[in-house]
C-alpha positions in Angstrom: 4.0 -27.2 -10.9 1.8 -27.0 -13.9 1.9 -24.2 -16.3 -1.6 -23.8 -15.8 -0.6 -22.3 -12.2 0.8 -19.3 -14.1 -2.6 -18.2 -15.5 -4.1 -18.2 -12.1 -2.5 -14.5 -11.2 -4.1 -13.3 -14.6 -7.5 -13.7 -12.8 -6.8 -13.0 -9.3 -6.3 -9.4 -10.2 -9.3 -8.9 -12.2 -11.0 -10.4 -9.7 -9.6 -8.1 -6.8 -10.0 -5.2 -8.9 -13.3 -6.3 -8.1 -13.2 -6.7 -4.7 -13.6 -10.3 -4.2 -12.6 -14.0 -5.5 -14.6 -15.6 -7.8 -15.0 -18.9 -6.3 -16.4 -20.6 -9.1 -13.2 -19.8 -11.7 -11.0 -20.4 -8.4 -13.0 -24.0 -8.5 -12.1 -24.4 -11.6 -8.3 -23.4 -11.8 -7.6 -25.8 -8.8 -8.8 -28.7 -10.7 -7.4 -27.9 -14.2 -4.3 -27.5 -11.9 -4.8 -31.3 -10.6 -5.7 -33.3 -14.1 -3.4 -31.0 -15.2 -0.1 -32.4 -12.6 -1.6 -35.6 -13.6 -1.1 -36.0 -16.9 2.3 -34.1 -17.0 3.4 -36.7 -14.2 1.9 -39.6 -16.3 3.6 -38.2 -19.3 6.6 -37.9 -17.9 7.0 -41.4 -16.1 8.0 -44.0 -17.8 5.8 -47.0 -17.9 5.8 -50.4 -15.9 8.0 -52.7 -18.0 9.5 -50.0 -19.8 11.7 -48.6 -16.7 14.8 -46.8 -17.6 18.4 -47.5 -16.1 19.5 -46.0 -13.2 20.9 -42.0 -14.4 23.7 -41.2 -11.3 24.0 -37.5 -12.8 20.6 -36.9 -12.9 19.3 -38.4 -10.1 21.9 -36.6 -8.5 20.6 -33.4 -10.0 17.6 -33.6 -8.9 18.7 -33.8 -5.2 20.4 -30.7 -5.7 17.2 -29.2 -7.2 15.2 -30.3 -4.1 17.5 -29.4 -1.6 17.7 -25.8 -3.4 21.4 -25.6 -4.0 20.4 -23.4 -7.3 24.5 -22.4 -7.9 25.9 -26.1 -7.5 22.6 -27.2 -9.6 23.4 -25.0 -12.4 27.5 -25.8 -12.2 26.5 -29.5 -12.5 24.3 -29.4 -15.5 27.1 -27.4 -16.9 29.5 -30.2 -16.1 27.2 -32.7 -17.4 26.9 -31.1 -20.4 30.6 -31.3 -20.7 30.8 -34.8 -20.5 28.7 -35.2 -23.3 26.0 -36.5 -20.6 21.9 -35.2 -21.4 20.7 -33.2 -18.4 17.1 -34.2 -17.3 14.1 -31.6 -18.6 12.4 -32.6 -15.2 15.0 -30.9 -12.9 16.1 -28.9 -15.1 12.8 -27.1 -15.3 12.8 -27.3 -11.8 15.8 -25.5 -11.6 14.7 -22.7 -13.6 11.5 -22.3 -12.1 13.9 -22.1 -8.4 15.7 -19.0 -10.2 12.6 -17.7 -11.8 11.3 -17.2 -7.7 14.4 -15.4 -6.4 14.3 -13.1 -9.8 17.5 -14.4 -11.4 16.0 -15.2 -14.9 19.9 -14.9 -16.4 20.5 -17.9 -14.8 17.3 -19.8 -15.4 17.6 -18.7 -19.3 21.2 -19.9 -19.0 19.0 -23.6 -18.3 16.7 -23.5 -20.9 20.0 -22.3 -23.4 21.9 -25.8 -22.1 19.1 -27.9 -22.6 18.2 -26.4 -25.7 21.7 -26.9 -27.1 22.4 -30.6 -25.7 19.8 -32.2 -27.2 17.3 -32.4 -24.2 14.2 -30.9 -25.5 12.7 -29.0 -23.7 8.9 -29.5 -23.8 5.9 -27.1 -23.5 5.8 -26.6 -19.6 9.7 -25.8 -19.4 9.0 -22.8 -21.6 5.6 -21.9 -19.9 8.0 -21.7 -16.5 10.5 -19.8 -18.5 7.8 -17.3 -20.2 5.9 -17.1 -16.5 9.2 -16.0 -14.7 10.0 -13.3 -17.1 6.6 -12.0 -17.0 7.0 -12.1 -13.4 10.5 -10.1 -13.4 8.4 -7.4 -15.2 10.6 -8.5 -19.1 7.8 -9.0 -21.6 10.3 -8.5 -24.5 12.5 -11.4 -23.2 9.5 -13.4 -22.7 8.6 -12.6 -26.4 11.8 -13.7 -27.6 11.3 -17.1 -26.0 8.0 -17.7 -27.0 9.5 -16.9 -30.7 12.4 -19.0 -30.3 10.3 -22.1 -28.7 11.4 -25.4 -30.4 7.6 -27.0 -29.7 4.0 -25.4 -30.3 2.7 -22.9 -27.7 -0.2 -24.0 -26.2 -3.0 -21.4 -24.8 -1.5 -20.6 -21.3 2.1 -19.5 -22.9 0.4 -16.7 -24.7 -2.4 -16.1 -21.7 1.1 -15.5 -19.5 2.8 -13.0 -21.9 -0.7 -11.7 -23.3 -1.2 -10.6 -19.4 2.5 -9.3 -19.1 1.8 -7.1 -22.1 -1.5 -5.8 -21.0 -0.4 -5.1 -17.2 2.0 -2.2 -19.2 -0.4 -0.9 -21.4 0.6 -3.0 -24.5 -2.4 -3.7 -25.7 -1.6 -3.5 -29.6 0.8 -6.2 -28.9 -1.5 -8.0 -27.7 -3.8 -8.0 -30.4 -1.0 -9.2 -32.1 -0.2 -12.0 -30.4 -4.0 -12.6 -30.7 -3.8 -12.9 -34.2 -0.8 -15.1 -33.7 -2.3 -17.7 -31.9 -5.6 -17.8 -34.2 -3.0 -18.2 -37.5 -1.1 -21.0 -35.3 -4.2 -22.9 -34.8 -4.1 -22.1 -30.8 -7.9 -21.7 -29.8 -7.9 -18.6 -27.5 -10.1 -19.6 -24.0 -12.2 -17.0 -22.1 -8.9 -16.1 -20.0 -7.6 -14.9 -23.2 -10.3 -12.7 -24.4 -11.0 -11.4 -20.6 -7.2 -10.4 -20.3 -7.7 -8.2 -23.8 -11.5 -7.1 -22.4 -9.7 -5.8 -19.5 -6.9 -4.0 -21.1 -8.9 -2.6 -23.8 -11.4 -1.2 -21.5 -8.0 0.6 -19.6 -6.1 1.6 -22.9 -9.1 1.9 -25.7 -12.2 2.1 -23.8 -15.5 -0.1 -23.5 -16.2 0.2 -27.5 -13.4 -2.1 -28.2 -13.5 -4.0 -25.1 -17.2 -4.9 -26.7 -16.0 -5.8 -30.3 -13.9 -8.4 -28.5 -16.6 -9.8 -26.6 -18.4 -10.2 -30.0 -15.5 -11.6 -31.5 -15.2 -14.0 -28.7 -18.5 -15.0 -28.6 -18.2 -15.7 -32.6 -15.2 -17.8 -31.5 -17.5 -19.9 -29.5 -15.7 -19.1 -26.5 -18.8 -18.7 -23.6 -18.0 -15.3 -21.8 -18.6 -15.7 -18.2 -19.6 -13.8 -15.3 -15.9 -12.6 -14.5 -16.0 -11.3 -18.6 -18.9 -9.5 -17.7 -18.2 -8.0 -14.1 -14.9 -6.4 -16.5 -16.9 -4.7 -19.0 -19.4 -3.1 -16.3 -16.3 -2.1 -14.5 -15.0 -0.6 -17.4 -18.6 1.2 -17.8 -18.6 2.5 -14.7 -14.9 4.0 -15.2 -15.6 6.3 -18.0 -19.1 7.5 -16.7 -21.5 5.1 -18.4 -23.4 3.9 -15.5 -26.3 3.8 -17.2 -25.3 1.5 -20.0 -23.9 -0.8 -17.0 -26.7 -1.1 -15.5 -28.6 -1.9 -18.4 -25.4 -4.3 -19.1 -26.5 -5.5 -16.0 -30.0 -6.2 -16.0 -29.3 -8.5 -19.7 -27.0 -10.5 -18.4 -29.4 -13.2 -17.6 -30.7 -13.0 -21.4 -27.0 -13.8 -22.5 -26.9 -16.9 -20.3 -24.8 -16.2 -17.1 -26.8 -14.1 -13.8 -24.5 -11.4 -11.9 -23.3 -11.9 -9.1 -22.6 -10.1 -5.8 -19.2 -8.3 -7.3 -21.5 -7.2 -10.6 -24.1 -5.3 -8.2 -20.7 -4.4 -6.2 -19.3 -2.5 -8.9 -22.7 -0.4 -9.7 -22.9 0.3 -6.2 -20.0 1.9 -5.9 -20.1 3.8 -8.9 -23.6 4.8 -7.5 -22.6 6.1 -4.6 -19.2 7.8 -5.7 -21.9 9.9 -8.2 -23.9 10.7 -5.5 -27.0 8.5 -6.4 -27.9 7.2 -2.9 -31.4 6.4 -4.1 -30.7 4.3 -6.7 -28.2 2.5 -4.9 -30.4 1.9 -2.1 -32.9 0.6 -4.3 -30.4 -1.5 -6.2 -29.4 -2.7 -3.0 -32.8 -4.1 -2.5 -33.5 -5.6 -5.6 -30.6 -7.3 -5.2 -31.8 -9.1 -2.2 -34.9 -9.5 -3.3 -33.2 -11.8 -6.5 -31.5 -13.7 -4.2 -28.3 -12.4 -4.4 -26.6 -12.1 -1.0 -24.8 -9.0 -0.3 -21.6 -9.1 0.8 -19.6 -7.4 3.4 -17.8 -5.4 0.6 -21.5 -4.3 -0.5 -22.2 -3.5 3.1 -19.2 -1.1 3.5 -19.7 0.7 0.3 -23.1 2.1 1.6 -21.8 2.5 5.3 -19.2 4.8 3.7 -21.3 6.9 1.7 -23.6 7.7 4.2 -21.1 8.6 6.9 -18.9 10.7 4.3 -23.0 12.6 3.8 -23.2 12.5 7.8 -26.2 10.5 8.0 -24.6 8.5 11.2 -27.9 7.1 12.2 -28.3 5.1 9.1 -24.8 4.5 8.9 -25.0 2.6 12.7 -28.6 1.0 11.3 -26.9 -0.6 8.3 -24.3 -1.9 10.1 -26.4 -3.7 12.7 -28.4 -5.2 10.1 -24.6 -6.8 8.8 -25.4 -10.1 11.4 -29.2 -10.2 9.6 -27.4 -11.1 5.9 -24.5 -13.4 7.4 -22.0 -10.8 6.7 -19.5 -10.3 9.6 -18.4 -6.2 9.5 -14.9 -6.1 9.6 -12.2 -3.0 9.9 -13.2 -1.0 6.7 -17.0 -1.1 8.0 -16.4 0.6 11.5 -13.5 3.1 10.4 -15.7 5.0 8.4 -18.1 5.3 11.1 -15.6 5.7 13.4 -14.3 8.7 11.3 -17.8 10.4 10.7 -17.9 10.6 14.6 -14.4 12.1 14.9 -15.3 14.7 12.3 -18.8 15.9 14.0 -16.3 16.0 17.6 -18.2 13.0 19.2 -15.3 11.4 20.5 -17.5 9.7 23.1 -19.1 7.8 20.1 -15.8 7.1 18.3 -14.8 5.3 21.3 -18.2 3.9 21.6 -17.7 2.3 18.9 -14.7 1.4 18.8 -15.4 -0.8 21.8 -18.2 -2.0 20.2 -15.8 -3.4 17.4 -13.5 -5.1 19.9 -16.6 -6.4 21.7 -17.5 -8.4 18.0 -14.4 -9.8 18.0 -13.4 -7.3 15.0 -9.7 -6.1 16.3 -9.0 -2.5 15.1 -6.0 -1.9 12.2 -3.5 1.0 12.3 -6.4 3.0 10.0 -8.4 3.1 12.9 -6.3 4.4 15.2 -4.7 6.8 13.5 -8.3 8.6 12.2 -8.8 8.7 16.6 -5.0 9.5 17.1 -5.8 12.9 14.9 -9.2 13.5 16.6 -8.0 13.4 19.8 -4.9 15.5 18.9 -7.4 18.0 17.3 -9.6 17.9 20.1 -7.0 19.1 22.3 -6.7 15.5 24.0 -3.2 14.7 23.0 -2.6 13.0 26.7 -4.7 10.3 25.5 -3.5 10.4 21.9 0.0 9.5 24.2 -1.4 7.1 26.1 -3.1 5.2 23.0 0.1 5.1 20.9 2.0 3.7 23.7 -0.5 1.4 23.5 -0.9 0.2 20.3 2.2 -2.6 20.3 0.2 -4.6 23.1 -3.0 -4.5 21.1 -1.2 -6.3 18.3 -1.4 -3.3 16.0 2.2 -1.7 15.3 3.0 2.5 15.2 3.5 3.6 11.8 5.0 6.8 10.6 1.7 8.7 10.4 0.9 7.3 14.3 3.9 9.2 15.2 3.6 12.0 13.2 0.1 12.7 14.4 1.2 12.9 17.7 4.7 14.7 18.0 2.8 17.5 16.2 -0.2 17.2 19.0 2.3 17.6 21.6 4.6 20.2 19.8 1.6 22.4 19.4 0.2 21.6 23.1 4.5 22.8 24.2 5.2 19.4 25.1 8.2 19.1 22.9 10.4 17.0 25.3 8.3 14.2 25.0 8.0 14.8 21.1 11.5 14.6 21.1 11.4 11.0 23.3 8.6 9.9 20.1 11.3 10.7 17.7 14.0 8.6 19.5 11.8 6.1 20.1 11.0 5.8 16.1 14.7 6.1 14.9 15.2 2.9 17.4 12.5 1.3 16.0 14.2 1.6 12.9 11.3 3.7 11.3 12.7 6.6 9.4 11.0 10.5 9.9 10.1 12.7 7.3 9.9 16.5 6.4 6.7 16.5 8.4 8.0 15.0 11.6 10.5 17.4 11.7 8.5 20.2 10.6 6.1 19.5 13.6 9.2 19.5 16.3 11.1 22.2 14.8 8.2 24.3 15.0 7.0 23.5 18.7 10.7 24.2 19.2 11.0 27.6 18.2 7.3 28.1 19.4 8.6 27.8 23.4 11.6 29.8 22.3 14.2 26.7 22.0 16.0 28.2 18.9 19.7 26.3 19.6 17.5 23.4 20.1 15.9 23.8 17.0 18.2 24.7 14.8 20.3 21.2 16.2 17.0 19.3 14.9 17.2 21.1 11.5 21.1 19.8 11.1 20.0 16.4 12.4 17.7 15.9 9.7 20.1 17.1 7.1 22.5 14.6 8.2 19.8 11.7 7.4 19.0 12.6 4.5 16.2 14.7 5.0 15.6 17.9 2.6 13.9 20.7 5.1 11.6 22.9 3.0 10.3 26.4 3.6 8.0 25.5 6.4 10.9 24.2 8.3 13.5 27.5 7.7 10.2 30.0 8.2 9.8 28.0 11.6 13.8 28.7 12.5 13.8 32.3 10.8 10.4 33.3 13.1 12.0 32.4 16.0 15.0 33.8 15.5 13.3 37.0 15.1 11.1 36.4 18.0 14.4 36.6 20.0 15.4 40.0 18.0 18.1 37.8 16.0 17.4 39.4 12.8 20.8 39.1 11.3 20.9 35.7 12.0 17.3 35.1 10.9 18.7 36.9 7.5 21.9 34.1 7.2 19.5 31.8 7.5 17.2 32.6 4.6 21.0 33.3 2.7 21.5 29.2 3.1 18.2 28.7 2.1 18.5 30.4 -1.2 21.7 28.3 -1.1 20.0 25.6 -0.7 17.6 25.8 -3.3 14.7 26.6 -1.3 12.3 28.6 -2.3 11.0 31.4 0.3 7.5 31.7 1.0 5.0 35.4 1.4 5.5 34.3 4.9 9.3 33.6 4.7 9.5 37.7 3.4 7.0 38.8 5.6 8.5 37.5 9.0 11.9 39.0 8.1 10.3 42.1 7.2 8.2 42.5 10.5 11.6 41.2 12.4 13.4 44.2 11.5 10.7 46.4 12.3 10.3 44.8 15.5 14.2 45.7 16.1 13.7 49.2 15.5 14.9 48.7 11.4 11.9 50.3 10.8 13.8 52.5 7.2 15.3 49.3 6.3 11.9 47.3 6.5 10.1 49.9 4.7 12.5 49.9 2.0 11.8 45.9 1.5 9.0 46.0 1.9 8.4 48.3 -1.4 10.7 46.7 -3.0 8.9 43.5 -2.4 5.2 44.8 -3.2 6.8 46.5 -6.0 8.1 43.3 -7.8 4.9 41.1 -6.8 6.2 38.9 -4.1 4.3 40.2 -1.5 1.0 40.9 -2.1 -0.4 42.2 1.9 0.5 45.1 3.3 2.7 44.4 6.5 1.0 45.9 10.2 2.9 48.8 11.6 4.4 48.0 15.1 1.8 50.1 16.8 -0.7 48.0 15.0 1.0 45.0 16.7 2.9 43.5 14.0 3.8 40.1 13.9 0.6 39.0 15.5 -0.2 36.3 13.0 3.0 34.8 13.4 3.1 34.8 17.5 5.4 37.4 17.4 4.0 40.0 19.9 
């Protein structure tokens, strides 16, 4: 594989960060990728009438590469090396780029050491594979040390690789360093290198010096392109300056390259996240209007604005106009639709549309259902929350924790906790682990239909697991411990919370306080209550028991 590969991650996350591939640089690294194999292949093969002797050990060597023995590769190029025999730079490289995948850069630097030592020589693109899988490993100073140590010249894509390993972790001096490097080394930068600084200077420094880079790389007579240009308006648009992107946007075409549908993407958005629906609308049209296709992405940025202002209508008009532009909606353009409904309590139109989406031949995700899974819990409809997560596995779409979540509290809450308790098996078989708020929904439905033992046998469960219960958890227990006029216990209880480091809650006081009132301790509660109010941990005044204390807490 060519080292050139390496560079292609540098721009496939600018270009998600963008929301889509830039086909034109993806053209364009494919086929650099293929002269690229050629000529290493062509360099590295010996030519007709020139053919070299038969090499046992390395031919031999290279089996073991293929076959992706890594251990027994290594163990024979150590015994080769013994022997006073030359391993191979071919497998060898090869060999390291095998340990580079599986993350054991130890062994492939123990390659690069051999060959380096034995006499091999190691060429550029057996460092770039070296470089690129300590990048990868997340160990730019390692990375540094080989690019220091390299016994040939650098070429371009050894510094884009460590240039974009410095900048991912906010190393941006460092890279302006090794900037300087490769001009004094004679190594012409390319427009990867100056977008990979663009980007990070726009995250670490901000657009100014993103722009005195773009000056410097245009004095360079390195052609910024539209992927250069779609970084700085992103970058714009990040610290406020919307207006100077869109004026950034409107030159482009006077500097040579026309924006595409990511550029008027990224104003969008920042359009609509500001709350400029006019201007994006309008933007929207002159974008058309240029000839500039929208995309699906541009699509669901408006559909989601308008439903998060409640302007459904237009939301459901935009979205059958989708088929008008070519663009097929997918998942992200119905669930925000879907949700707008849920929040104005039209279920029937949620699951309108939901069918429509199935009907296009768009198949719901786990988003979608779990933003109807809450509705319908919240709508008091948790039978056919139950009946939709039981459900989900034979419409492809797999239960996550928030699925289950959602509905053991809908049921706990509705005093259905034995069939919260049969979701709650049915995840830890499943092999999905609960959290605080699972077990904060089923210990509370617990103690709310007076199952205390049963309760308090949940709250050790979860200990065992792992599971740290926090004060909404022991205020469930100590409530319903003093529903059942089990004040003492209720009052060990809070003792192993303060134990446990837990802090108590107004509520945690207050429902102790109204217990022992509620047991007759009226002297006793008094007298904790002042002391309480007096220090400033409880700021309300508790309700007498004529009053009908412990109202708020379903205690009467």
């Amino acid at each position: 594989m060519s080292p050139i590969l390496d560079s292609r991650s540098v721009w496939l996350r600018i270009i998600l960060d963008n929301f889509s591939i830039h086909l034109r640089l993806s053209t364009k690294i494919l086929f650099d990728l293929a002269r690229s194999l050629s000529l290493h292949v062509a360099s590295r093969t010996p030519t007709r009438g020139r053919r070299r002797p038969p090499d046992p050990s390395n031919e031999h060597l290279l089996r073991l590469v293929h076959r992706g023995e890594l251990d027994e590769s290594l163990r024979f190029v150590e015994s080769m090396v013994v022997q006073g025999e030359v391993p191979n730079i071919i497998p060898c490289t090869s060999l390291i780029r095998g340990f580079c995948r599986h993350g054991r850069t130890g062994n492939a630097a123990r390659v690069l050491s051999i060959l380096e030592s034995s006499g091999a020589a190691p060429d550029v693109i057996t460092y770039n594979v070296m470089i690129a899988g300590l990048c990868k490993s997340g160990e730019p100073d390692a990375a540094l040390d080989v690019l220091r140590r390299m016994s040939v010249a650098p070429d371009v894509v050894t510094y884009n690789t460590v240039l974009q390993c410095l900048c991912d972790r906010a190393r941006l001096k460092q890279g302006l360093e090794l900037l300087d490097e490769m001009l004094q080394t004679g190594c012409a930068p390319d427009l990867f290198t100056y977008t990979i600084l663009i980007e990070a200077a726009c995250k670490e420094s901000g657009v100014q010096q993103a722009m005195k880079l773009l000056d410097e790389m245009r004095t360079k007579g390195c052609t910024p392109d539209v992927v250069t240009y779609n970084v700085l308006i992103n970058g714009m648009c990040k610290e406020g300056r919307l207006k100077e992107a869109i004026e950034f946007l409107d030159h482009m075409p006077s500097y040579g390259c026309n924006p595409n549908v990511i550029s008027h993407n990224i104003i969008l958005r920042s359009m609509c996240s500001t709350g400029r629906w006019v201007d994006a609308e309008k933007l929207f049209a002159e974008m058309i209007q240029k000839g500039c296709s929208p995309s699906v992405v541009s699509f669901n940025i408006l559909i989601n604005f308008l439903c998060r202002r409640g302007q459904m209508g237009r939301a459901i008009t935009l979205l059958d106009k989708m088929h008008e532009h070519g663009c097929t909606p997918n998942s992200l353009s119905y669930n925000p639709v879907i949700h707008g409904f849920c929040k104005e309590k039209k279920m029937d139109r949620a699951v309108e549309c939901l069918d429509k989406m199935v009907s296009r031949g768009c198949y719901p995700d786990i988003v979608t259902y779990n933003t109807l899974l809450t509705a319908l819990c919240k709508d008091g409809k948790v039978d056919v929350a139950v009946e939709m997560l039981q459900q989900l596995e034979d419409k492809g779409c797999s239960p996550v924790l928030i699925s289950y979540n959602t509905v053991i509290d809908g049921l706990s809450k509705v005093g259905n906790t034995e069939k919260a308790v049969e979701f709650l098996k049915e995840m830890l078989h499943k092999g999905l682990r609960p959290d605080v708020i699972t077990f904060a929904s089923l210990v509370a439905g617990l103690t709310r239909e007076g199952k205390v033992t049963e309760a308090i046998s949940v709250f050790e469960e979860l200990q065992k697991i792992g599971i740290v219960p926090n004060a909404i958890i022991y205020n469930s227990i100590i409530l319903g411990l003093c529903k059942l006029q089990q004040t003492v216990r209720a009052i060990d209880f809070f003792a192993s919370m303060i134990s446990d480091g837990r802090m108590p809650t107004e509520s945690t006081y207050t429902i102790l306080i109204e217990g022992l009132t509620n047991e007759g301790l009226t002297e006793e509660a008094t007298q904790l209550h002042f002391e309480l109010c007096s220090r400033g941990v409880i700021k309300k005044k508790v309700v007498n028991h004529s009053s009908g204390f412990l109202a708020p807490f379903g205690m009467t």
